[in-house]
VMD Tcl script that draws the C-alpha trace (Angstrom):
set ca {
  {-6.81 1.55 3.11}
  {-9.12 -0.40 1.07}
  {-12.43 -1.65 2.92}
  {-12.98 1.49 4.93}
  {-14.98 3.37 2.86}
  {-13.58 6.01 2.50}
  {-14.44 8.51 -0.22}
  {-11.64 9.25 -1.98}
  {-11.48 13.71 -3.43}
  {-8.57 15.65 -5.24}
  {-6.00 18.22 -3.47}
  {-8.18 20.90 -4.29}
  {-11.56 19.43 -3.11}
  {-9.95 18.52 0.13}
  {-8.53 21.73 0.59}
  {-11.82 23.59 -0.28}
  {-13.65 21.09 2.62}
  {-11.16 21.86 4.98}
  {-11.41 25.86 4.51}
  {-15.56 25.35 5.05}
  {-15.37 23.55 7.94}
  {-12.95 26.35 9.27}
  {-15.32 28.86 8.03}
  {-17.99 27.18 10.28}
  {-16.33 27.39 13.10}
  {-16.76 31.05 13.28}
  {-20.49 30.57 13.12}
  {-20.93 29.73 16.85}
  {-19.86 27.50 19.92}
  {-21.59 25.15 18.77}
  {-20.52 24.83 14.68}
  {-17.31 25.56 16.47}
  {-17.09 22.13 18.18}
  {-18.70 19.99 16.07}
  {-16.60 21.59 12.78}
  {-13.57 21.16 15.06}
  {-14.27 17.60 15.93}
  {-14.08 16.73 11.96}
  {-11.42 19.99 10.86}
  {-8.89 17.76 13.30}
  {-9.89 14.55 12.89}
  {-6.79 14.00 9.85}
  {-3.97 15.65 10.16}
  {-1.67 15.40 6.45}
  {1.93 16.68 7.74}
  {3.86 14.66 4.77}
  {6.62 16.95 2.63}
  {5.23 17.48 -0.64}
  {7.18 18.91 -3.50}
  {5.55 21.84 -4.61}
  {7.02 24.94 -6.24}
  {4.49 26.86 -5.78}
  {5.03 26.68 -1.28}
  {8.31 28.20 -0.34}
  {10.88 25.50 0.87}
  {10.64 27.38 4.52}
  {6.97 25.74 4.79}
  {7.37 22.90 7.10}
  {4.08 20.90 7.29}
  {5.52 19.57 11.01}
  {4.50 22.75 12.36}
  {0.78 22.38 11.97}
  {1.45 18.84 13.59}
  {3.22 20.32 16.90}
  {0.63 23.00 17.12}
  {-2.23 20.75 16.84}
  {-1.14 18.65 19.49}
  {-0.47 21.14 21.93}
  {-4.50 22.35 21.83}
  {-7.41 21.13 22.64}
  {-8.38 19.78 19.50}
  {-5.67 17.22 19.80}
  {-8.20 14.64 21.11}
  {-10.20 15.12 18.11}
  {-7.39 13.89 16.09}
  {-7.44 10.18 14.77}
  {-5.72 9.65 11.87}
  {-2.04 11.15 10.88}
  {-0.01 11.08 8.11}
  {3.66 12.29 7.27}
  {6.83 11.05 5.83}
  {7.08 11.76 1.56}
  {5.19 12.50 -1.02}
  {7.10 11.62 -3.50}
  {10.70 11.31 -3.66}
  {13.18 12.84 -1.80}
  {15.37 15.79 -3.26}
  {18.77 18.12 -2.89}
  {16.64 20.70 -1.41}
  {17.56 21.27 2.13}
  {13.99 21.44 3.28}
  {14.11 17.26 2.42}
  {16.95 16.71 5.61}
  {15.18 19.32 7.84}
  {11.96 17.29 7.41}
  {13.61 14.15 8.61}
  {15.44 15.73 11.68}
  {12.63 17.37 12.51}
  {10.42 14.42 12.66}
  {12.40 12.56 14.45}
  {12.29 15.56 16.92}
  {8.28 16.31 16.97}
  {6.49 12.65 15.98}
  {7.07 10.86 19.45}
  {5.84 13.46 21.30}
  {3.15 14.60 18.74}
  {1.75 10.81 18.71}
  {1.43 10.88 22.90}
  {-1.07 13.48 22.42}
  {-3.16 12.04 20.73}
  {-5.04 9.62 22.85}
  {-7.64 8.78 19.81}
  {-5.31 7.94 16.94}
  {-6.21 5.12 15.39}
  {-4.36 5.33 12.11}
  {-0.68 6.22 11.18}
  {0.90 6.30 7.37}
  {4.34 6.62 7.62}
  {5.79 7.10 4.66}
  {9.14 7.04 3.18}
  {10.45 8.86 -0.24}
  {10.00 6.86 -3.50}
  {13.14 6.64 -5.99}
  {12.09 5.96 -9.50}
  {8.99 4.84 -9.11}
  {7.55 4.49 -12.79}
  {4.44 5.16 -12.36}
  {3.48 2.55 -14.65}
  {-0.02 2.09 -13.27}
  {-0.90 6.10 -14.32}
  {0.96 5.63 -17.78}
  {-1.40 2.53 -19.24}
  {-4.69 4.12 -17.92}
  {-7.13 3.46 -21.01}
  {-8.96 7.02 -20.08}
  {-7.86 10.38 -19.83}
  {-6.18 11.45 -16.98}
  {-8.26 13.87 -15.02}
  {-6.69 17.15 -14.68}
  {-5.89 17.18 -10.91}
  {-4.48 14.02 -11.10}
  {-2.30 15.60 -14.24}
  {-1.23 18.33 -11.82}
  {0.21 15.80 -9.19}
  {1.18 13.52 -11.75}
  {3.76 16.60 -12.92}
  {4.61 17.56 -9.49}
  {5.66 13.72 -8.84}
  {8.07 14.12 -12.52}
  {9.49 18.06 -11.25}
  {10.23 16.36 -8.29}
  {11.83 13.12 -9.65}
  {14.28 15.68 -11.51}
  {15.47 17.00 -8.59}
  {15.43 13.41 -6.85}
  {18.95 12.27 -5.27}
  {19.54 9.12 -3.25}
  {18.03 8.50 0.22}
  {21.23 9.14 2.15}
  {21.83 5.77 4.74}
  {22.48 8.12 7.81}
  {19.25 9.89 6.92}
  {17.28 6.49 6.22}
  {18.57 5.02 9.75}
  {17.11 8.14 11.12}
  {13.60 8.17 9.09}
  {13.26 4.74 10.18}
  {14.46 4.87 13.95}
  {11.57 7.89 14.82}
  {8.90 5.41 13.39}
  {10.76 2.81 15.87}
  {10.89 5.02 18.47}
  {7.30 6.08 18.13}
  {5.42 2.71 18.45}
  {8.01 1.84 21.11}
  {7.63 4.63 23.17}
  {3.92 5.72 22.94}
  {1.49 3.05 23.58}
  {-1.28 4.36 20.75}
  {-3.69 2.29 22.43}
  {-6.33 3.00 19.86}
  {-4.29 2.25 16.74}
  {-5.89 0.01 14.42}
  {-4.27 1.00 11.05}
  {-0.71 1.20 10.11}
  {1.13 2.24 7.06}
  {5.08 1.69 6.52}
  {6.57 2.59 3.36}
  {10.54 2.10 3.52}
  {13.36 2.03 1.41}
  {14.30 -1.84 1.63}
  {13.61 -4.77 3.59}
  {16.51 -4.45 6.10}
  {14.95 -1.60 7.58}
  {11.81 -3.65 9.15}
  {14.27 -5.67 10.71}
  {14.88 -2.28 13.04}
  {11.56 -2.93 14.76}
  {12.26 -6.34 16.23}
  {15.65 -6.78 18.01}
  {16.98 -10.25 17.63}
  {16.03 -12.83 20.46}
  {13.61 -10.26 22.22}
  {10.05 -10.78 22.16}
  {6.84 -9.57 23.76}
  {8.32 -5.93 22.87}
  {6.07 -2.87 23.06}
  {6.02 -2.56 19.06}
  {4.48 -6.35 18.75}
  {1.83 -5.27 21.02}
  {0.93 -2.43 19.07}
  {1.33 -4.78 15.97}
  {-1.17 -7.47 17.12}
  {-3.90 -5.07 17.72}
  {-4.17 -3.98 14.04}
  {-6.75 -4.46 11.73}
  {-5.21 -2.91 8.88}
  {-1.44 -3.37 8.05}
  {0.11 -1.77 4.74}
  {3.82 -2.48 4.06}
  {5.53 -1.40 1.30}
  {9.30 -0.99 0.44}
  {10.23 2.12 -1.45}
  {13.45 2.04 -3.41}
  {12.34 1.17 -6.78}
  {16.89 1.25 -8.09}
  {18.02 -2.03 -10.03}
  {16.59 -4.58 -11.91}
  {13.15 -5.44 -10.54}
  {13.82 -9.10 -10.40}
  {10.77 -9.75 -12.57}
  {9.86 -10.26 -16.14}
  {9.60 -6.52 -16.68}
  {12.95 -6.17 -15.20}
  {14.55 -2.75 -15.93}
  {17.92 -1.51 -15.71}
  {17.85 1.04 -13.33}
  {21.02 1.80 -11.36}
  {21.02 -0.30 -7.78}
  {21.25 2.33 -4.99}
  {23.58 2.48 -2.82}
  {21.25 1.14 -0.03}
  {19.95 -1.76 -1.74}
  {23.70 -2.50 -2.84}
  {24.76 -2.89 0.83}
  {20.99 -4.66 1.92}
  {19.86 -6.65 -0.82}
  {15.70 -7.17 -0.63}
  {15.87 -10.87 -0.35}
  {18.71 -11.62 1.84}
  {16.70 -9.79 4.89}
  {13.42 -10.56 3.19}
  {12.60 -12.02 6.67}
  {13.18 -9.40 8.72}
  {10.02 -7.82 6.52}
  {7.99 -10.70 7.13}
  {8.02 -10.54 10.64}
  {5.58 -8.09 10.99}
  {2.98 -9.68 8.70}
  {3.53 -12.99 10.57}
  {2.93 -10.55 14.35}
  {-0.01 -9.05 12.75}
  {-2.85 -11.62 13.67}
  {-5.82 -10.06 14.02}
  {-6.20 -8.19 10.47}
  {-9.15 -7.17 8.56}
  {-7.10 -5.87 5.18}
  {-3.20 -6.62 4.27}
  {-1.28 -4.83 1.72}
  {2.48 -5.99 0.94}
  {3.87 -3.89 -1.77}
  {7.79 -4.68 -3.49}
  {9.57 -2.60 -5.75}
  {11.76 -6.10 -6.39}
  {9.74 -9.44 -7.61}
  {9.84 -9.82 -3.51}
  {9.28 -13.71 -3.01}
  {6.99 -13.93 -0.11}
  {6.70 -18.06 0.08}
  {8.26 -17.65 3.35}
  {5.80 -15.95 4.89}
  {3.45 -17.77 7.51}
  {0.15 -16.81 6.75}
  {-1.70 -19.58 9.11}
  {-2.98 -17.13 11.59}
  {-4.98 -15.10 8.87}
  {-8.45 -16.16 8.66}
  {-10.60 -13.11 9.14}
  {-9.40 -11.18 5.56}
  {-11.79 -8.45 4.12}
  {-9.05 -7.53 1.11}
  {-6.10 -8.15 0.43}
  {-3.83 -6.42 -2.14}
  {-0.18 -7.92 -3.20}
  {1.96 -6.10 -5.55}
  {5.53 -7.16 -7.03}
  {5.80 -10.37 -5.63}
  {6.20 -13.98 -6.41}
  {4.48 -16.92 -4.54}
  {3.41 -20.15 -4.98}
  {-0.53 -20.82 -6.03}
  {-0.45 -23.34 -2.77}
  {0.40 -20.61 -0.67}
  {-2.04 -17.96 -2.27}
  {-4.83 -20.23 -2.28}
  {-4.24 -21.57 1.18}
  {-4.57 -17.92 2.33}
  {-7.54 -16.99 0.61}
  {-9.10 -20.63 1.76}
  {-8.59 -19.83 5.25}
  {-10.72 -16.48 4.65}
  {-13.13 -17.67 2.34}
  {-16.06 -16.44 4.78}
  {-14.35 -13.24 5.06}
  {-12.81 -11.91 1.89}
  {-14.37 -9.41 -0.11}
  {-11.92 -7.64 -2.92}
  {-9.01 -9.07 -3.58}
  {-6.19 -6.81 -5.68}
  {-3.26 -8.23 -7.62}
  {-0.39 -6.18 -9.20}
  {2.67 -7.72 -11.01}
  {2.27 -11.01 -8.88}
  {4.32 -13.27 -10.25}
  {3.60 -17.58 -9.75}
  {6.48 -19.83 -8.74}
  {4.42 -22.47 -9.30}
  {0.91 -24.01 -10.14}
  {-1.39 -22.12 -12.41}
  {-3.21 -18.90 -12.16}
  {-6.21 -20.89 -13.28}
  {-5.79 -23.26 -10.16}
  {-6.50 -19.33 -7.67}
  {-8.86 -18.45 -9.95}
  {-11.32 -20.89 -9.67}
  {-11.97 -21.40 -6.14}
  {-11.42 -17.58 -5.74}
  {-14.93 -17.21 -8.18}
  {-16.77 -19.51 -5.20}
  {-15.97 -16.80 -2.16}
  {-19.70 -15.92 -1.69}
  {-18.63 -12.51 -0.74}
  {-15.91 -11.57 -3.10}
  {-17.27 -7.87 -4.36}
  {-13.98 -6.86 -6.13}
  {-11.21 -8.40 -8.11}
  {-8.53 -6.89 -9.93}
  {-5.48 -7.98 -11.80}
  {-2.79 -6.35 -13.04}
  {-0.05 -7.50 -14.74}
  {0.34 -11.44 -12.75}
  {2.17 -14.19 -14.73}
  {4.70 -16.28 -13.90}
  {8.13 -16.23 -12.37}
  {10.54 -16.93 -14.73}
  {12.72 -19.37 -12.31}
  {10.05 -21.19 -10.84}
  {8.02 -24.38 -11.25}
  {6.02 -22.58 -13.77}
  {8.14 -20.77 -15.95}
  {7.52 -22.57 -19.17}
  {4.22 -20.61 -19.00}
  {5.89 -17.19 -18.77}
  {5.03 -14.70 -21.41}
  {8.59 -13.58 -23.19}
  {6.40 -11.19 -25.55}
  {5.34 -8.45 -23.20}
  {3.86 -5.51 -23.54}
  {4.87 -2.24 -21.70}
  {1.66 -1.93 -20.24}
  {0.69 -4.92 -18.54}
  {-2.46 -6.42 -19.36}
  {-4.63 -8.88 -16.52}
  {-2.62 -11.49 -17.24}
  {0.48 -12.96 -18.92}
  {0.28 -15.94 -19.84}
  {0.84 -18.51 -22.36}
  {-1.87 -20.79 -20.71}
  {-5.45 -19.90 -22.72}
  {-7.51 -21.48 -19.79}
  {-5.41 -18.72 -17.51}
  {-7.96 -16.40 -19.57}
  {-11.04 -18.49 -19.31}
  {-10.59 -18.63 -15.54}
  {-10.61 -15.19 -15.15}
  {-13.51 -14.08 -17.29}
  {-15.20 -16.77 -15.07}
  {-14.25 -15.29 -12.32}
  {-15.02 -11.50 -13.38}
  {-18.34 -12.44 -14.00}
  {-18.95 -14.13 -10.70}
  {-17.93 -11.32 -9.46}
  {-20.17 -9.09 -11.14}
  {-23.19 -11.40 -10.38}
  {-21.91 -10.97 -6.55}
  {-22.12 -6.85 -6.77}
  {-25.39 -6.93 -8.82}
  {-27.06 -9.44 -5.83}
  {-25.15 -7.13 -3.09}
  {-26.88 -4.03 -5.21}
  {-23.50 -2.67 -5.87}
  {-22.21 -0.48 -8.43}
  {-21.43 -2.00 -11.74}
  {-17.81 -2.12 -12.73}
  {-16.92 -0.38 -15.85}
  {-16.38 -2.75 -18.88}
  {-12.88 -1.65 -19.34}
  {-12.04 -3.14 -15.50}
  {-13.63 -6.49 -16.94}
  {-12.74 -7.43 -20.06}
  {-12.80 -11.43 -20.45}
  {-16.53 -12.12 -19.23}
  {-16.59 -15.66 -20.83}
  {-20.24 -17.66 -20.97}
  {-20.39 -19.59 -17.66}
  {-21.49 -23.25 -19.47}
  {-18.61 -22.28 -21.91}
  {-15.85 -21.91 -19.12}
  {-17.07 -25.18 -17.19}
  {-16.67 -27.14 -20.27}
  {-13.24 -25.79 -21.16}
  {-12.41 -25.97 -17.37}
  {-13.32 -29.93 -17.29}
  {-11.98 -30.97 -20.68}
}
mol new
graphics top color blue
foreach p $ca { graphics top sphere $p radius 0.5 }
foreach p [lrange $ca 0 end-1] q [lrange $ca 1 end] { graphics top cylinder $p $q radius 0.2 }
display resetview
C-alpha cells in the first residue's frame, strides 16, 4: 500500500531473495534465525494461473504448514485470494473451499500479523493502465502481463455460491480471530453487496468494526469489471450474472460502511470497476491522510476538497484514476491541492466529468482510448494542473526527493503565467 515504502521487485527477483535467505539458513543457528525472521515475515498463498505449476499445486499448503511451526510468529503480512481471474479449472473451486477451511485457523497463529490482502478474482479487467504505458513494457512485467490474457481465456463467471463462500471466510476471519496487530487491510470483491456481509443490519460494536477502527491502511476495491462501466468510457461488456441480481449502486452503502468505521487511517484506496458515486460517503472523521488513491468514481469537488482540507497537514501523494466530477471544476481541487506543504506526489489519470452531473457541459465527448490527465473541455482545467505539477516538483526537490520523469508531468505551466490566467 502506498506510503510504506516498500520496494517494489519482479516474480523472479523475489523468488531469487527468497531462495538466498533459505540458503542462509543453512549457514548456522544464528543466519538460521535471523534469515527465518525475514524468509517468514510474507507469506504470498494467492492462486496464480500459471501453466508452467501443475493444477495439483495448492499455494494453501505452504500457509497451513507455516503456521503450524515456529516461524509462525515471524509472520506479519499474508496474502491470498486471486491473481487474476478465476477459471474452469478445478483447482479455482478447490482454492476457495479450501480457504475457507485453512484461513481462520491459519490467521489465529499468527499473533504478529499486521497486514492481510484478500483478494478476489478479476473478470475483464482491461488492463487499460498497462496498454497506454508511453515506455516499453519490461519483460517480466510482459510475462505476467500474458499470464493475466492465458488466464482471461480460460476465465468463466465467479459462481454466486462460490462468491458467498469467498466472501463469508474473510467474514469469518476478522470475526473470529481478534488480529490484534492488524493495521493494513486489503478487500477486493466482486460487487458492492458483498461488503454489506460484514456488518449485520442493526448490530453494532461487532468484532469486525473493532478490527476495522484500528487500521491505518484500508484498500477496497470491487472486482467484477461485466457491463457498461457507467462512465464516459463506458463499454459494452456483458453484465454478470452477479452484478445483474446486486447492482453496484443500489447497495453502494453497504460498501461505504467500512470507509465511514475506518477512523483512524493513514492511506485509503477505494477502487470501482462501475463510475461508483461515492458522494454518500462520510468522510468527516478523516483528518490524518498520508495518500489517498480513488479510482472509477464520481464525486462532487465539495466533497473531494473537503477531504483533502481536513488533511491538509497530513497528505502527501494523492492518486486519481478515471475520477469522474459531478460537479464544480477540477480546477477548483487543483488549486488548493498545489498549497498542501507536504504533497510529494500527484497523479492523474484519466478524471473529467460525469456526464449526468452539475458539470457535464464540460465533459469531453472526443476521447481517446488511452486516457490522458485530464478530460476536459475547460483550458484552465490544464493550467491548474501544470500549476500544480510543478508545485509539486518544487515540494520533492526541497524534500531532496527523486525527480519525476517528464513523461509523469507533462503541463508544467510558468507559475506568474497560471496566476494570471487563474485570476482573469
Amino acid at each position: 500500500m502506498e506510503g510504506r515504502n516498500i520496494p517494489v521487485c519482479n516474480e523472479e527477483d523475489y523468488a531469487a531473495s527468497r531462495h538466498q535467505l533459505a540458503d542462509l539458513r543453512l549457514v548456522n543457528k544464528s543466519f538460521c534465525r535471523s534469515a527465518s525472521h525475514c524468509l517468514f515475515r510474507v507469506i504470498q498463498a494467492k492462486l496464480t494461473f500459471n501453466p508452467s505449476i501443475p493444477e495439483k499445486h495448492q499455494p494453501l499448503e505452504k500457509l497451513f504448514q507455516i503456521s503450524c511451526s515456529p516461524h509462525a510468529s515471524s509472520v506479519r503480512e499474508v496474502y491470498v485470494g486471486f491473481d487474476s481471474t478465476f477459471t474452469s479449472r478445478p483447482v479455482d473451486e478447490d482454492y476457495v473451499r479450501d480457504l475457507a477451511s485453512l484461513l481462520p485457523l491459519c490467521l489465529s497463529r499468527f499473533p504478529g500479523l499486521t497486514a492481510l490482502k484478500y483478494l478476489g478474482p478479476e473478470y475483464y479487467n482491461n488492463d487499460r493502465e498497462v496498454e497506454s504505458l508511453a515506455v516499453p513494457i519490461p519483460e517480466h512485467l510482459m510475462r505476467t502481463f500474458t499470464r493475466r490474457l492465458e488466464a482471461r481465456a480460460l476465465a468463466v463467471e465467479f459462481p454466486e455460491h462460490l462468491m458467498r463462500i469467498f466472501t463469508n471466510t474473510a467474514v469469518k476471519a476478522l470475526k473470529s480471530v481478534s488480529l490484534p496487530a492488524l493495521r493494513e487491510l486489503s478487500l477486493s470483491l466482486p460487487v458492492t453487496y458483498e461488503f454489506g456481509q460484514f456488518f449485520p443490519s442493526g448490530i453494532s460494536g461487532t468484532p469486525i468494526e473493532i478490527v476495522v477502527r484500528r487500521l491505518r491502511h484500508l484498500s477496497l476495491q470491487v472486482c467484477d469489471n461485466t457491463g457498461p462501466s457507467g462512465g464516459v468510457r463506458s463499454e459494452n461488456i456483458p453484465l454478470s450474472a452477479v452484478k445483474s441480481k446486486f447492482p453496484n449502486p443500489t447497495f453502494a452503502s453497504q460498501f461505504f460502511k467500512f470507509v465511514e468505521l475506518a477512523t483512524n487511517l493513514k492511506s485509503l484506496h477505494i477502487i470501482g470497476t462501475d463510475i461508483l458515486n461515492i458522494d454518500g460517503v462520510s468522510f468527516r472523521h478523516m483528518n490524518d491522510l498520508a495518500y489517498l488513491y480513488l479510482s472509477n468514481v464520481a464525486i462532487s469537488s465539495e466533497n473531494l476538497l473537503s477531504l483533502v482540507e481536513n488533511c491538509k497537514n497530513s497528505m502527501i501523494g494523492l492518486a486519481f484514476s478515471q475520477v469522474e466530477l459531478n460537479s464544480g471544476k477540477w480546477q477548483d481541487i487543483l488549486i488548493p491541492v498545489s498549497r498542501l506543504p507536504s504533497l510529494s506526489l500527484c497523479r492523474l489519470i484519466g478524471c473529467g466529468y460525469s456526464t449526468t452531473g452539475k458539470s457535464s457541459h464540460l465533459a469531453n465527448p472526443d476521447l481517446s482510448p488511452f486516457p490522458a490527465e485530464l478530460d476536459t473541455l475547460d483550458n484552465l482545467d490544464f493550467h491548474a494542473l501544470g500549476n500544480l505539477q510543478r508545485q509539486v516538483s518544487a515540494n520533492r526537490s526541497k524534500a531532496g526527493l527523486e525527480k519525476l520523469g517528464d513523461y509523469r508531468y507533462l503541463h508544467l505551466e510558468p507559475l506568474e503565467t497560471v496566476k494570471d490566467l487563474i485570476d482573469d
